[in-house]
DRENPA-489997 format. One record per residue: x, y, z of N, C-alpha, C in turn; residue in three letters; residue number from 0. Coordinates in Angstrom, 1 decimal, decimal comma. Atoms other than C-alpha are relative to their C-alpha. Last residue first. Layout:
<rs>
+--------+--------+--------+--------+--------+--------+--------+--------+--------+------+-----+
|    npx |    npy |    npz |   capx |   capy |   capz |    cpx |    cpy |    cpz | type | seq |
+--------+--------+--------+--------+--------+--------+--------+--------+--------+------+-----+
|      X |      Y |      Z |      X |      Y |      Z |      X |      Y |      Z |  Ala | NUM |
...
+--------+--------+--------+--------+--------+--------+--------+--------+--------+------+-----+
</rs>
This chain:
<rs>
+--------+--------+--------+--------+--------+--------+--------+--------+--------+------+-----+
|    npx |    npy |    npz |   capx |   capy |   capz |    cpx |    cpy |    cpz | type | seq |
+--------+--------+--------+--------+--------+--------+--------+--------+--------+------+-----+
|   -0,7 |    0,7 |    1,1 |  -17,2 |  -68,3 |  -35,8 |    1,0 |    1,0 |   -0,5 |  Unk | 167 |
|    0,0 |   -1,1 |    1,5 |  -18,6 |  -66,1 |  -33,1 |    1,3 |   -1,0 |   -0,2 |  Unk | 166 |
|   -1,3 |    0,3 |    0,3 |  -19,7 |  -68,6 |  -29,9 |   -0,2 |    0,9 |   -1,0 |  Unk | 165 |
|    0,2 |    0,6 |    1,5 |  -23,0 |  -68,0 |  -27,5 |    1,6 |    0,2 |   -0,4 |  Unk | 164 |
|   -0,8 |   -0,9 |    0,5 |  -22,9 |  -68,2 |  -23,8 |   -0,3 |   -0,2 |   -1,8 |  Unk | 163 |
|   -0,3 |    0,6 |    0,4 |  -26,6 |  -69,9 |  -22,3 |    1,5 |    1,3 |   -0,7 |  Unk | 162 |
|   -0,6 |   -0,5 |    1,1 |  -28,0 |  -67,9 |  -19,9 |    0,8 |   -0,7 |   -0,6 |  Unk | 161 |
|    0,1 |    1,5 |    0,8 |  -29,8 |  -70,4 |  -17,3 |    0,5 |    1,0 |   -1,1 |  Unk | 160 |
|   -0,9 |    0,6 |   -0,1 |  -28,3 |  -67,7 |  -14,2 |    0,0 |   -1,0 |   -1,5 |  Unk | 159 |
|    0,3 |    0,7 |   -0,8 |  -31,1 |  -64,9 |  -15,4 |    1,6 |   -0,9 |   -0,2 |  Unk | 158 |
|   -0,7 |   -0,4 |   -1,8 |  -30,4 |  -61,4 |  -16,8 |   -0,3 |   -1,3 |    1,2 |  Unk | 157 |
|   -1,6 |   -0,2 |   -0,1 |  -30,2 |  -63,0 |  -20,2 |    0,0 |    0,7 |    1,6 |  Unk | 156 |
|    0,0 |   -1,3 |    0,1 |  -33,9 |  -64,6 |  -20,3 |    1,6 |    0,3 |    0,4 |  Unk | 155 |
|   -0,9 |   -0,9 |    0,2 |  -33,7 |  -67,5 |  -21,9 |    0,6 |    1,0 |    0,1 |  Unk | 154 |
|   -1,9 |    0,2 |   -0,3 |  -35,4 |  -69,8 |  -19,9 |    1,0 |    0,5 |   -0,9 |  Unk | 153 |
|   -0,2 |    0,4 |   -1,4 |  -38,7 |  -69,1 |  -22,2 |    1,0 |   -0,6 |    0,6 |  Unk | 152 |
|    0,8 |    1,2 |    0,1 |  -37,7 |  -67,8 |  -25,8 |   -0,2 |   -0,2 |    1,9 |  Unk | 151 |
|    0,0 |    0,5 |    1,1 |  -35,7 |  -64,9 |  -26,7 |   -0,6 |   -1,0 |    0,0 |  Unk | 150 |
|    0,6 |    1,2 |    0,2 |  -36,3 |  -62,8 |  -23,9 |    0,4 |   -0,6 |   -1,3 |  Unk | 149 |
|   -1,2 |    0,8 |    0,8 |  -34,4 |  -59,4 |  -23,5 |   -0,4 |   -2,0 |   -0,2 |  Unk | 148 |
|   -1,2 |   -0,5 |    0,3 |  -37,4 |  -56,9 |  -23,1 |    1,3 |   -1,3 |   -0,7 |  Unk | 147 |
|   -0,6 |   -0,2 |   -1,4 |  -40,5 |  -59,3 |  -23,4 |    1,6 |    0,9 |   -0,1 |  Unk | 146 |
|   -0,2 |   -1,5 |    0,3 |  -42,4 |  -59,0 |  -26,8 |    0,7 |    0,5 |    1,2 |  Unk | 145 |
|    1,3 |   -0,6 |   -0,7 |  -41,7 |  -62,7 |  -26,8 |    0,2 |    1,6 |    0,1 |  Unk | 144 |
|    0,2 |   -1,7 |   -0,3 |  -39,9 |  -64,7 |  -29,1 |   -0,6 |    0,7 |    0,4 |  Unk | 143 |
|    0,4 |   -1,0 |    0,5 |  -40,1 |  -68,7 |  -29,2 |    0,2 |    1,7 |    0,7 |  Unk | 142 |
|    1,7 |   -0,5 |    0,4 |  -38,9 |  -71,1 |  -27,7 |    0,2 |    1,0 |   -0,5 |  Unk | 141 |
|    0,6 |    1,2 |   -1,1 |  -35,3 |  -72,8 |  -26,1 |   -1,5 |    0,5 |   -0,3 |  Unk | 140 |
|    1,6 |   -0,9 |   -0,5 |  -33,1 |  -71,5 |  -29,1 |   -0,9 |   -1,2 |    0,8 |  Unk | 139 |
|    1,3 |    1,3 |   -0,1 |  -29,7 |  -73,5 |  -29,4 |   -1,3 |    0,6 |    0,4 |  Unk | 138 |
|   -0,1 |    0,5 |    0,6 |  -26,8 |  -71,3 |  -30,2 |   -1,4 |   -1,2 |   -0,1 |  Unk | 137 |
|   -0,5 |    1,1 |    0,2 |  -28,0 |  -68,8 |  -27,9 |    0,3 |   -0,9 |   -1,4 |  Unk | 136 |
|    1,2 |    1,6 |    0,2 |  -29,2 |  -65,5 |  -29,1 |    1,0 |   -0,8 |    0,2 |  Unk | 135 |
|    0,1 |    0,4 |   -1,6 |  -26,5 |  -62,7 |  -28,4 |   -0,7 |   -0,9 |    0,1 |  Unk | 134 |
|   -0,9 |    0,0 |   -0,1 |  -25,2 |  -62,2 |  -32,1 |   -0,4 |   -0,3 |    1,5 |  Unk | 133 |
|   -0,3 |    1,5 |    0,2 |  -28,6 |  -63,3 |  -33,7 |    1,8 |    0,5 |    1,0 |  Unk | 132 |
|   -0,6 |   -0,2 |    1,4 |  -29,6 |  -59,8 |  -31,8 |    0,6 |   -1,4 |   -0,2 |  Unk | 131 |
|   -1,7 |   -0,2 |    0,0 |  -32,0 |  -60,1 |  -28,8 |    0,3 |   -0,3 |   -1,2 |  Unk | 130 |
|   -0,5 |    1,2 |   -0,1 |  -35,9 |  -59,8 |  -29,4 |    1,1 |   -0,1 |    0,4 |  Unk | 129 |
|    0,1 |    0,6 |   -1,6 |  -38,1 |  -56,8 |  -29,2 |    1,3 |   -1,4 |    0,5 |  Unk | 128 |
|    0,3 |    1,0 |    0,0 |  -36,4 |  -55,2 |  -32,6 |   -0,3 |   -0,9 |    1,4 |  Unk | 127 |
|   -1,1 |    0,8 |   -0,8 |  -35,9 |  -51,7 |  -32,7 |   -0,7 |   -1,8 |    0,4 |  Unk | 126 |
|    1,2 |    0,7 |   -0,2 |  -37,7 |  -49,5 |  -35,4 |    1,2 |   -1,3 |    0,9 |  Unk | 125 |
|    0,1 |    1,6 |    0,1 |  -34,9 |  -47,2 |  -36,1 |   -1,3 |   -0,6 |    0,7 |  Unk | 124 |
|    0,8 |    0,1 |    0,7 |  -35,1 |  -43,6 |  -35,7 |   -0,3 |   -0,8 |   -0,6 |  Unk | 123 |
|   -0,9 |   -0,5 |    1,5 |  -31,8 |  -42,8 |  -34,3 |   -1,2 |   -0,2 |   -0,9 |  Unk | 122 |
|   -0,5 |   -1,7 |   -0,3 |  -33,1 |  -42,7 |  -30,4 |    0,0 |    0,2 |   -1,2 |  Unk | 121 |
|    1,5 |   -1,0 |   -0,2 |  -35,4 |  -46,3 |  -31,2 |    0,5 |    1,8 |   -0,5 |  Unk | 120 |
|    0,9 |   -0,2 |    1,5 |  -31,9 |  -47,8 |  -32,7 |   -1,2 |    0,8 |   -0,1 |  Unk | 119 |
|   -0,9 |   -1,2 |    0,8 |  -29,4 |  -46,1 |  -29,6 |   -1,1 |   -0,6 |   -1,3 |  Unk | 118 |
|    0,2 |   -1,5 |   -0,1 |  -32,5 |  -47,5 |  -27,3 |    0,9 |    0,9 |   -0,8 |  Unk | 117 |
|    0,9 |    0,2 |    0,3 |  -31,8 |  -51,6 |  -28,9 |   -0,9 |    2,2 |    0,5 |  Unk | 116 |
|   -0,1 |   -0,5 |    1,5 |  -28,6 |  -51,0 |  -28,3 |   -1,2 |    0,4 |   -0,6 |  Unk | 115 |
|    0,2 |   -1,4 |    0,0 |  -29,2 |  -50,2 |  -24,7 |    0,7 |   -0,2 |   -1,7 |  Unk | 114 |
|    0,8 |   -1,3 |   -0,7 |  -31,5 |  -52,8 |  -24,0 |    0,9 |    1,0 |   -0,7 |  Unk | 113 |
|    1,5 |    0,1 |    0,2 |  -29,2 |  -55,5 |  -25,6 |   -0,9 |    1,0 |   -0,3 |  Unk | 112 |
|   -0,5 |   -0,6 |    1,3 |  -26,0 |  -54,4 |  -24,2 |   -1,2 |    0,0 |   -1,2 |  Unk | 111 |
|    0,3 |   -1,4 |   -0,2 |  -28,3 |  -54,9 |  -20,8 |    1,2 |    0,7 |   -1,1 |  Unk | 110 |
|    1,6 |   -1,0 |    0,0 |  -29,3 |  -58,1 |  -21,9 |    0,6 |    1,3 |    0,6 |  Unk | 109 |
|    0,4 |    0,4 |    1,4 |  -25,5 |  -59,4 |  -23,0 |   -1,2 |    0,7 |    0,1 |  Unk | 108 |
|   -1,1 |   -1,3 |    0,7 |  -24,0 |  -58,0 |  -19,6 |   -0,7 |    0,0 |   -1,5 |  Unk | 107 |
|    0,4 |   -1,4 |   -0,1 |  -26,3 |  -59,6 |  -17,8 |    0,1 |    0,7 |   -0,6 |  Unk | 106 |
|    1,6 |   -0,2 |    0,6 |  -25,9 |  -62,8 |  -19,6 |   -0,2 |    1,2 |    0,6 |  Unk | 105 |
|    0,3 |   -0,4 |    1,7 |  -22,4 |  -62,9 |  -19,6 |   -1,7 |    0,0 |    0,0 |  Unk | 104 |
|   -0,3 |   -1,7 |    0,5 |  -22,3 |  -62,0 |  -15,8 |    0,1 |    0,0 |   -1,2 |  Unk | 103 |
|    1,1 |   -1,0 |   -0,7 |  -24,7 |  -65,3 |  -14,9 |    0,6 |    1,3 |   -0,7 |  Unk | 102 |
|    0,9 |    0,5 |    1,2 |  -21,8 |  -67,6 |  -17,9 |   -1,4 |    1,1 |    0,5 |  Unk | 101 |
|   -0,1 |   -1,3 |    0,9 |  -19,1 |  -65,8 |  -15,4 |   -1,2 |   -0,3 |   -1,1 |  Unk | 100 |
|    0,6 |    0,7 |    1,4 |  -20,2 |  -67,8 |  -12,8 |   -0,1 |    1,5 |   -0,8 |  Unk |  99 |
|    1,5 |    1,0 |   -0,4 |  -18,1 |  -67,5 |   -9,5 |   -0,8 |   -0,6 |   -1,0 |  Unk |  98 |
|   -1,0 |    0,8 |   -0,6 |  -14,7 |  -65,5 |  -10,6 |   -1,2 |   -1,2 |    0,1 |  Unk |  97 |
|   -1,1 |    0,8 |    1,4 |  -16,7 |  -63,4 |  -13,2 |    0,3 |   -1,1 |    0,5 |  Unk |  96 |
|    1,1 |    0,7 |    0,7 |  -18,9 |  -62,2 |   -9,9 |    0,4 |   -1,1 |   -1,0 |  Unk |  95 |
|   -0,2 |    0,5 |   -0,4 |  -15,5 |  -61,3 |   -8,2 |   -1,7 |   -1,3 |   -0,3 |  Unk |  94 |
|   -0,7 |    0,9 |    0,0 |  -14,6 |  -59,4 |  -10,8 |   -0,5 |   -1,2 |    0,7 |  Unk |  93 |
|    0,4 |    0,8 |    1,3 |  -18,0 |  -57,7 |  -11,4 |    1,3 |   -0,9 |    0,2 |  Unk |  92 |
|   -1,1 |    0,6 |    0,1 |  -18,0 |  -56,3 |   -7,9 |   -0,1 |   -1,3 |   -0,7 |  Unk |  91 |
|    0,3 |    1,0 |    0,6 |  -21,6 |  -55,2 |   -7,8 |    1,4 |   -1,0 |   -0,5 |  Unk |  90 |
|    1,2 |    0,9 |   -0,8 |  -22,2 |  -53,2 |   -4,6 |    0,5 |   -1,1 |   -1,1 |  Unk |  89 |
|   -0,5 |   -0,2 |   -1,5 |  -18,9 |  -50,7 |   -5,4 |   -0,8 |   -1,3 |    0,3 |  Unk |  88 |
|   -1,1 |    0,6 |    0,4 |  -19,8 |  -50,6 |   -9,1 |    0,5 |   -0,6 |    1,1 |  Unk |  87 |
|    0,5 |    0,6 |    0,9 |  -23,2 |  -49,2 |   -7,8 |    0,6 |   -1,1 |   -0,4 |  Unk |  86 |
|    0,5 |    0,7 |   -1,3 |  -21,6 |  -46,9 |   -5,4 |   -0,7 |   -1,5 |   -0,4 |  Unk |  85 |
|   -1,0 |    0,5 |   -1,3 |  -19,3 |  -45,7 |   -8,0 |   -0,6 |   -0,9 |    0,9 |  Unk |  84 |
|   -0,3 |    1,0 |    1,0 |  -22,7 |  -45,3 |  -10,3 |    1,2 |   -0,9 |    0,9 |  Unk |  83 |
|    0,9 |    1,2 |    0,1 |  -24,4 |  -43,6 |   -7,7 |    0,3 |   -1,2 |   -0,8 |  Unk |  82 |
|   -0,1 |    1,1 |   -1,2 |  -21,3 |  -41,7 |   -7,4 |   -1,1 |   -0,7 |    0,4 |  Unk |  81 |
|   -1,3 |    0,8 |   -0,1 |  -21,1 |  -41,0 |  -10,9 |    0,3 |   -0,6 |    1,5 |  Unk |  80 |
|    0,1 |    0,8 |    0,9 |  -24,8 |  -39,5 |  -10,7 |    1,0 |   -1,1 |   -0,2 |  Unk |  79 |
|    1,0 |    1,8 |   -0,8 |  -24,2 |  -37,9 |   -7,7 |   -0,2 |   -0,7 |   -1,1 |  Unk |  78 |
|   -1,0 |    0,7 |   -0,7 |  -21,2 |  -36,1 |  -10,0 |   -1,0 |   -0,6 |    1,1 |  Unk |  77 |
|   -0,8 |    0,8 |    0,8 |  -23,5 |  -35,6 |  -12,7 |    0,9 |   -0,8 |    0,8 |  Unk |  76 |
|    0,3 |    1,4 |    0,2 |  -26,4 |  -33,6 |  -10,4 |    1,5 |   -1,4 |   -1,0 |  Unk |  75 |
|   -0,1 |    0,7 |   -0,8 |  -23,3 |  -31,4 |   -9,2 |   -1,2 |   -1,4 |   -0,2 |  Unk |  74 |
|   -1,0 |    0,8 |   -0,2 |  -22,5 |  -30,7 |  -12,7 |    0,1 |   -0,6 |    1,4 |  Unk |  73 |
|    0,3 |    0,7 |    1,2 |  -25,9 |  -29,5 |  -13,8 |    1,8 |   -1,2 |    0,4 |  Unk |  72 |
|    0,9 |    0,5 |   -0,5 |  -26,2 |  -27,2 |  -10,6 |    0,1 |   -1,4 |   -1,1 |  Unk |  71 |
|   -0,3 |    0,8 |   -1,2 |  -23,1 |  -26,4 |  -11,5 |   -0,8 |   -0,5 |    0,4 |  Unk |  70 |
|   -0,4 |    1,4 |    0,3 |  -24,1 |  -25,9 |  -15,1 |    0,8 |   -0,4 |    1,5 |  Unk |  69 |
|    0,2 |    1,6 |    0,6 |  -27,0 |  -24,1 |  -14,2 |    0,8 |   -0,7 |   -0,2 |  Unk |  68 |
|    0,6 |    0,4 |   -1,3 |  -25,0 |  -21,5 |  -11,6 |   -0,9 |   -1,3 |   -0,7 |  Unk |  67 |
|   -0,8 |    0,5 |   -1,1 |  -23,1 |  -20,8 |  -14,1 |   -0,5 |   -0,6 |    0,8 |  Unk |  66 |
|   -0,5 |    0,9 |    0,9 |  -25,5 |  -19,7 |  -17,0 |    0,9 |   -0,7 |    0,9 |  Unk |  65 |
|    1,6 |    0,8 |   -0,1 |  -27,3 |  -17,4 |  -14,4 |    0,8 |   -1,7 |   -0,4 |  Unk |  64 |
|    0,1 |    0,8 |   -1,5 |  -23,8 |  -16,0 |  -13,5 |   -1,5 |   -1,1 |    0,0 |  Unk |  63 |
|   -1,3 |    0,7 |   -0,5 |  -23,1 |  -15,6 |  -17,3 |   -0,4 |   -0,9 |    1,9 |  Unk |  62 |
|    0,5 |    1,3 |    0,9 |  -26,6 |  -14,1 |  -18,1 |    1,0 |   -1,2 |    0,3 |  Unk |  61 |
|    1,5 |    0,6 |   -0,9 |  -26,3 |  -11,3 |  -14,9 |    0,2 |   -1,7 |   -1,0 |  Unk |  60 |
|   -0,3 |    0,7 |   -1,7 |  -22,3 |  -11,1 |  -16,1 |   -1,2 |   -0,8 |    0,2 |  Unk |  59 |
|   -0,2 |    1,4 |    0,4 |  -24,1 |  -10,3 |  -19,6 |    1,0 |   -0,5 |    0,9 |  Unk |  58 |
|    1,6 |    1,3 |    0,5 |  -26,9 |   -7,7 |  -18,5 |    1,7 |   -1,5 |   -0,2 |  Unk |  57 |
|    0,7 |    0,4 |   -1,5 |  -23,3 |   -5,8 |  -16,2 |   -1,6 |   -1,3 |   -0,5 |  Unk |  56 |
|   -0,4 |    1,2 |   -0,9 |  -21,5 |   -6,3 |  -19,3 |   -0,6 |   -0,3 |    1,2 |  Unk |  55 |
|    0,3 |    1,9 |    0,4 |  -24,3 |   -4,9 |  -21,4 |    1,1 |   -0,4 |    1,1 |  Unk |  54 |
|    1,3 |    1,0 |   -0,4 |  -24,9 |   -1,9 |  -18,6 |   -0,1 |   -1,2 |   -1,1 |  Unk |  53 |
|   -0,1 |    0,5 |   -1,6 |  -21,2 |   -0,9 |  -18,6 |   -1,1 |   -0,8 |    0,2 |  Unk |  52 |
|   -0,9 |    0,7 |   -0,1 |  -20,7 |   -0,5 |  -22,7 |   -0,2 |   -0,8 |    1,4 |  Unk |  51 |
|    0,8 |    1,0 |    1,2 |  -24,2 |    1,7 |  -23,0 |    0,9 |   -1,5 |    0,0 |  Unk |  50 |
|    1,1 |    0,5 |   -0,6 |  -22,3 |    3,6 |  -20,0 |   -1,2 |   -1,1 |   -0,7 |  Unk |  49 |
|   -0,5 |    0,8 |   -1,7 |  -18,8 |    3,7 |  -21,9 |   -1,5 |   -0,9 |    1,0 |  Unk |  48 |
|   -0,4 |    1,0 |    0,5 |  -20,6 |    4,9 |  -25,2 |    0,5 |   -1,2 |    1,4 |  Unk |  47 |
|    1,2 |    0,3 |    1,0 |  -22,7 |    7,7 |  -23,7 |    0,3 |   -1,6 |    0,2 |  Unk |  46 |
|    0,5 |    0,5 |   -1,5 |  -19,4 |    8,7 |  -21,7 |   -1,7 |   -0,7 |    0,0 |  Unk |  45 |
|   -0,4 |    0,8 |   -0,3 |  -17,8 |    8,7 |  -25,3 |   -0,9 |   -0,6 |    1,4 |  Unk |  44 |
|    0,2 |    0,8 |    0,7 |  -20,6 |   10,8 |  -27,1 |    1,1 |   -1,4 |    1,1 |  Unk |  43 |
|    1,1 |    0,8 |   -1,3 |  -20,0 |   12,9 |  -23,4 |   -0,5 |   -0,9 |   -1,1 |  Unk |  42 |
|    0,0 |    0,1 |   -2,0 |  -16,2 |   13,5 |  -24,0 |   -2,1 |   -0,9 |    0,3 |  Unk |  41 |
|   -0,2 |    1,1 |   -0,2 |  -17,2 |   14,1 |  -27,9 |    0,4 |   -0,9 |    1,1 |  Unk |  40 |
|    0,4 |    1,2 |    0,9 |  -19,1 |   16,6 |  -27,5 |    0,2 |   -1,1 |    0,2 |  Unk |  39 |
|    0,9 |    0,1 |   -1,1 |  -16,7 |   17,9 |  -24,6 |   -1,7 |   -0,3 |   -1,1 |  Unk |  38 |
|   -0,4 |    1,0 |   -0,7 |  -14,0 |   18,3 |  -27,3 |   -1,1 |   -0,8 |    1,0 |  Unk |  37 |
|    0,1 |    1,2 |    0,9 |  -16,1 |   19,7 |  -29,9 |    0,6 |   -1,1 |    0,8 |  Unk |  36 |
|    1,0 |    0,2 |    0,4 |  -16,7 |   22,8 |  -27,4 |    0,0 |   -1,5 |   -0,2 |  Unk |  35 |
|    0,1 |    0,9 |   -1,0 |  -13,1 |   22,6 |  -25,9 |   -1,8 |   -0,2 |    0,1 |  Unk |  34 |
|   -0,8 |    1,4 |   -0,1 |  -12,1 |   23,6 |  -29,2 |   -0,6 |   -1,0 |    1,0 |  Unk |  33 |
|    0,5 |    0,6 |    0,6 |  -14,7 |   26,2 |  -29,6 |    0,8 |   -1,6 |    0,2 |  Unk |  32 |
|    1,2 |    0,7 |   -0,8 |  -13,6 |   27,5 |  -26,4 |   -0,8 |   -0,9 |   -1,2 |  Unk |  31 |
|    0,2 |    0,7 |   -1,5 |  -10,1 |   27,5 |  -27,7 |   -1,3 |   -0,5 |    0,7 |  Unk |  30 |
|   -0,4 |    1,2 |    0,4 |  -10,6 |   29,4 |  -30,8 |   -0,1 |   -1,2 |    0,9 |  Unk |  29 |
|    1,0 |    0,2 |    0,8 |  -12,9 |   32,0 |  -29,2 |   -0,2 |   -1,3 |   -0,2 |  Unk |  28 |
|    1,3 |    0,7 |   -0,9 |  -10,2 |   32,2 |  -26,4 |   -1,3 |   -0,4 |   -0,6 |  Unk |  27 |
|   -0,9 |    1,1 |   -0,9 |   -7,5 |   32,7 |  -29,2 |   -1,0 |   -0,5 |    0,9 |  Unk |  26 |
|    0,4 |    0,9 |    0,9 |   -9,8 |   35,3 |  -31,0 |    0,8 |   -1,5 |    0,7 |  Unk |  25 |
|    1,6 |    0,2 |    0,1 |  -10,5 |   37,6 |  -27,9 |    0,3 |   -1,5 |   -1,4 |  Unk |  24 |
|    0,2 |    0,9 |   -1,1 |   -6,5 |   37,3 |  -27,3 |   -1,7 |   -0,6 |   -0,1 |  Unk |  23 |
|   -1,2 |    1,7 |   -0,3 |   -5,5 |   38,3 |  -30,8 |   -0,8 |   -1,0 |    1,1 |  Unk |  22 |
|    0,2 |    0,2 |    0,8 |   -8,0 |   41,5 |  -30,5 |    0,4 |   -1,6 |   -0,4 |  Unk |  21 |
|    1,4 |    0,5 |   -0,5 |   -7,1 |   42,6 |  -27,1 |   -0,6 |   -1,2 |   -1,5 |  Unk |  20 |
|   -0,1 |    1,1 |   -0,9 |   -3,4 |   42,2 |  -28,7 |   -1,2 |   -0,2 |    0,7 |  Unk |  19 |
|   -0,1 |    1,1 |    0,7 |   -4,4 |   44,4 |  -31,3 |    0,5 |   -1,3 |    1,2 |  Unk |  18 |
|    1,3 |    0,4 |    0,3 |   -6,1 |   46,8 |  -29,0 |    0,4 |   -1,6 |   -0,8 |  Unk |  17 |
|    0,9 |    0,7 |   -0,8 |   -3,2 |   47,0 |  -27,1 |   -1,5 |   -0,5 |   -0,7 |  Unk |  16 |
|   -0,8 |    1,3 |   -0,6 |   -0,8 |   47,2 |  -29,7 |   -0,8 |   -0,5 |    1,1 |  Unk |  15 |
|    0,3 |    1,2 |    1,1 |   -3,3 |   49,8 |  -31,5 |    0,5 |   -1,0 |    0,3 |  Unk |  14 |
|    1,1 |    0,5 |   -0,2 |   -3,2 |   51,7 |  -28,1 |   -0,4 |   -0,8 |   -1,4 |  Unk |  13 |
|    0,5 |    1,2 |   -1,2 |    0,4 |   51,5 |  -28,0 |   -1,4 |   -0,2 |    0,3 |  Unk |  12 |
|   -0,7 |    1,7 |    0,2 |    0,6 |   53,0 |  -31,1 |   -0,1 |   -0,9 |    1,1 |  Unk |  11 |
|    0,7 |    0,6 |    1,5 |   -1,5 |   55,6 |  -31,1 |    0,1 |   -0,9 |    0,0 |  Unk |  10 |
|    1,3 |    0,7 |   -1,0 |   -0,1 |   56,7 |  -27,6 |   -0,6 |   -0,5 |   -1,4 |  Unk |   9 |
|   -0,4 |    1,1 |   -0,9 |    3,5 |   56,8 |  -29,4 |   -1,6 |   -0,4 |    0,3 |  Unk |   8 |
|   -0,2 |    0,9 |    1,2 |    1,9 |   58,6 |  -33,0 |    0,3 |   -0,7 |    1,5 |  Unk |   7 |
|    1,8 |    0,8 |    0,7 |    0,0 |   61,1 |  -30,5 |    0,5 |   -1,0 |   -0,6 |  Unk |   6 |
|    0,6 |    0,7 |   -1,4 |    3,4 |   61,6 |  -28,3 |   -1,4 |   -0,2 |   -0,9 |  Unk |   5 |
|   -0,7 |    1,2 |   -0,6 |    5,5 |   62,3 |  -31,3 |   -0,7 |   -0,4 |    0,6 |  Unk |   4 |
|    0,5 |    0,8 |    1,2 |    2,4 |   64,7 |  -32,9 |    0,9 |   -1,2 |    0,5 |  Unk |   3 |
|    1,3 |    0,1 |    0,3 |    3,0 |   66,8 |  -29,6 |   -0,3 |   -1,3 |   -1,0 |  Unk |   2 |
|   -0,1 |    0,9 |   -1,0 |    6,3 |   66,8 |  -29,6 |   -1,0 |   -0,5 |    0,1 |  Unk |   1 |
|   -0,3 |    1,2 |    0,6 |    6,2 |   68,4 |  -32,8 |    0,0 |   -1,1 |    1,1 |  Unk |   0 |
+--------+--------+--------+--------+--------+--------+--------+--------+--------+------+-----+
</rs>
């Protein structure tokens, strides 16, 4: 009988070992498949990240391009303003006004002139060679000439014989 004791014990422990071989084989099965689907998606992400790294790296390149024109775009602007500064600087409109302000109304009148007469061409207006009855003297000295701001001979507005006009 001892006999049959000791076959039922070693029975048993070798079914406890087998079933625990058994267990463990399916546990690392489970597991490696886990770390299967994991590591899928691991390199869908590392896919995604690198497809992620080379646009910002293309849209830095387009940004620093895009940068570097509007600086280049902002330093012509500011010689631009200080050609204007320098400009304002040479023409000291006060002290012009103070001397003959009738010479600084006529500049001022032909070159509002000019640039009305370029916002009518820009907008698709047909722009009229002449000055506007609102800058025309009160007293016309001839006729109209295809001349920028002329309205008649000795009229021209960037000259001192500028006559001021009045609004009723």
């Amino acid at each position: 009988m001892l006999k049959v004791y000791a076959l039922i014990i070693i029975l048993g422990i070798l079914g406890g070992v087998g079933y625990g071989a058994m267990w463990y084989y399916k546990d690392t099965q489970a597991r490696i498949e886990t770390l299967r689907e994991n590591n899928a998606k691991l390199e869908v992400a590392i896919d995604t990240a690198n497809e992620s790294m080379d646009l910002m790296k293309d849209e830095m390149e387009k940004n620093q391009e895009l940068m570097n024109e509007l600086s280049q775009k902002l330093r012509k602007a500011e010689q631009y303003g200080d050609d204007l500064r320098n400009k304002l600087r040479q023409l000291d409109l006060v002290q012009d006004a103070m001397k003959d302000a009738a010479k600084l109304e006529g500049r001022m009148n032909g070159a509002t002139a000019k640039l009305w007469r370029s916002i009518v061409e820009d907008t698709g207006g047909v722009s009229d060679p002449n000055l506007p009855d609102w800058l025309q003297s009160d007293v016309p000295t001839g006729t109209g000439s295809e001349g920028g701001d002329k309205v008649g001979e000795g009229a021209d507005t960037d000259s001192i014989e500028t006559e001021t006009s009045t609004v009723n």
